[in-house]
KETI-713015 format. One line per 4 residues: their letters; for each residue z, y, x of C-alpha. Coordinates in Angstrom, 3 decimals, decimal comma. Example, Ala and Ser with C-alpha at 12.3 -4.5 7.8 and 13.67 -1.06 7.14 Angstrom:
<lopas>
as = 7,800 -4,500 12,300; 7,140 -1,060 13,670
</lopas>
This chain:
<lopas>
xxxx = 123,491 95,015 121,506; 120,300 96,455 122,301; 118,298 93,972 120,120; 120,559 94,348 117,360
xxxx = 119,778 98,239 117,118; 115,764 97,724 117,866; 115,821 95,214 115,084; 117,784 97,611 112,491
xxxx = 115,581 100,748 113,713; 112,316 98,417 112,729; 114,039 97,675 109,365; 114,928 101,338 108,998
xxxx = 111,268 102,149 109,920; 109,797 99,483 107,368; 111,709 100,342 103,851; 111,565 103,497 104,275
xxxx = 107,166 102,926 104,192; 107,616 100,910 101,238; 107,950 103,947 98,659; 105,198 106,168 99,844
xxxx = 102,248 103,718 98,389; 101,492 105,323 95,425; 99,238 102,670 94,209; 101,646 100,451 94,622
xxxx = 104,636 101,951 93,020; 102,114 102,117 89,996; 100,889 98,369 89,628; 103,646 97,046 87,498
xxxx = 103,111 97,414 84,260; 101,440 96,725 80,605; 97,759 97,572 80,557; 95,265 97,516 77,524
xxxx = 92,020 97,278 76,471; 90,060 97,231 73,589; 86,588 96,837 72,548; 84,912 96,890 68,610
xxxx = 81,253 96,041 68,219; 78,779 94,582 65,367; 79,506 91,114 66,284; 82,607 91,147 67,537
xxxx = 86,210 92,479 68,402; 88,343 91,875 71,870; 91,668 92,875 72,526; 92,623 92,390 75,938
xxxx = 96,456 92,980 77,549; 97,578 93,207 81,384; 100,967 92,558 82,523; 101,205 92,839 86,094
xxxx = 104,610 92,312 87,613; 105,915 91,456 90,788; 107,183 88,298 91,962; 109,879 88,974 94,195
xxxx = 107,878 89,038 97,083; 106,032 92,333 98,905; 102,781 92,261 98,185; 102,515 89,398 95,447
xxxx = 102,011 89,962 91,910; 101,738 87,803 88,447; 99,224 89,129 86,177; 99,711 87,473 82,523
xxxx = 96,602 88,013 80,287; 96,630 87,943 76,361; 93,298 88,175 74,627; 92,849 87,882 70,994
xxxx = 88,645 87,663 69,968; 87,580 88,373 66,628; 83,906 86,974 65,692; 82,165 88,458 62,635
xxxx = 79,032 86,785 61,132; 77,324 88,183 58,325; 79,586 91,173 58,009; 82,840 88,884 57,801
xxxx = 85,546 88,383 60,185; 86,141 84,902 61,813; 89,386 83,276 62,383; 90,870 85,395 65,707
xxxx = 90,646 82,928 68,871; 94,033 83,387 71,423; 93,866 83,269 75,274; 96,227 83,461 77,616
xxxx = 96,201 82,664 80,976; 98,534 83,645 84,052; 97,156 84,460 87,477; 98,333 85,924 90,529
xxxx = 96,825 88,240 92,850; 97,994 90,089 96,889; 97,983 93,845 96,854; 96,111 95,305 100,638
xxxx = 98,082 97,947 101,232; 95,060 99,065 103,658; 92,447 98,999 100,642; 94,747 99,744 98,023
xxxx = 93,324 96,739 95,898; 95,180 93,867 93,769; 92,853 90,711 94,661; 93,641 87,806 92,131
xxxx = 93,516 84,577 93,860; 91,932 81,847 91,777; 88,562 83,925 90,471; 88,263 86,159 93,150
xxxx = 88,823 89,323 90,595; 89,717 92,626 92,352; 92,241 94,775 90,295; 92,030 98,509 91,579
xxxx = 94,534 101,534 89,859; 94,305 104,729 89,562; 97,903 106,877 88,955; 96,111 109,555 87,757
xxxx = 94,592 108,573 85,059; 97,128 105,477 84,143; 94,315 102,976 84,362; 93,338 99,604 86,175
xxxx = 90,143 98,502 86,498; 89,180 94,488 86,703; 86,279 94,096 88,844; 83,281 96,125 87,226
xxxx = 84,086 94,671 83,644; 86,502 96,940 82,117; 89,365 99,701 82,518; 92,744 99,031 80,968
xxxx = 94,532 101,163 79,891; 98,049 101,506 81,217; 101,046 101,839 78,062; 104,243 100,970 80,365
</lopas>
């Protein structure tokens, strides 16, 4: 009886950590990004979402590139590509698995950053 109520307590103990990550509760989501230039356009989208498992998230990526030579647009070029990534709960980082990318949020100001390449703008 004993083990039964030490093994409940520990459950107890561990769900009620789970909600008091703030960086976590915040991953999931729709994230943007957008960049213009001379030679070029790049939107960029995020969707993070968990897979049913603590710690383990999907992160879809939709792209859309938009060359322009001579002052014309080129045909837009589509990528997509779906990764996954462990959240530390100790370093408060998102670490995608198959490039090595580290995904790190800030609540605050509703962004995630990829690495040193970009900030993303959270919309949902």
């Amino acid at each position: 009886m004993k083990k039964y109520v030490l093994i409940a307590a520990i459950a107890i103990v561990s769900l009620s950590g789970c909600g008091n990550d703030p960086i976590k509760n915040f991953i999931s989501g729709t994230y943007v990004k957008s960049v213009s230039g001379e030679y070029s356009t790049v939107s960029d989208t995020l969707t993070v979402s968990t897979t049913g498992t603590d710690l383990h998230y999907t992160i879809a990526r939709r792209a859309a590139y938009v060359a322009i030579r001579n002052g014309k647009k080129q045909p837009t070029k589509h990528k997509t590509e779906t990764l996954s990534g462990v959240y530390d709960p100790q370093t408060h980082i998102l670490q995608e698995m198959v490039k090595g990318r580290t995904l790190t949020f800030d609540p605050e100001k509703q962004t995630l950053t990829v690495g040193s390449k970009g900030i993303y703008h959270k919309i949902h």
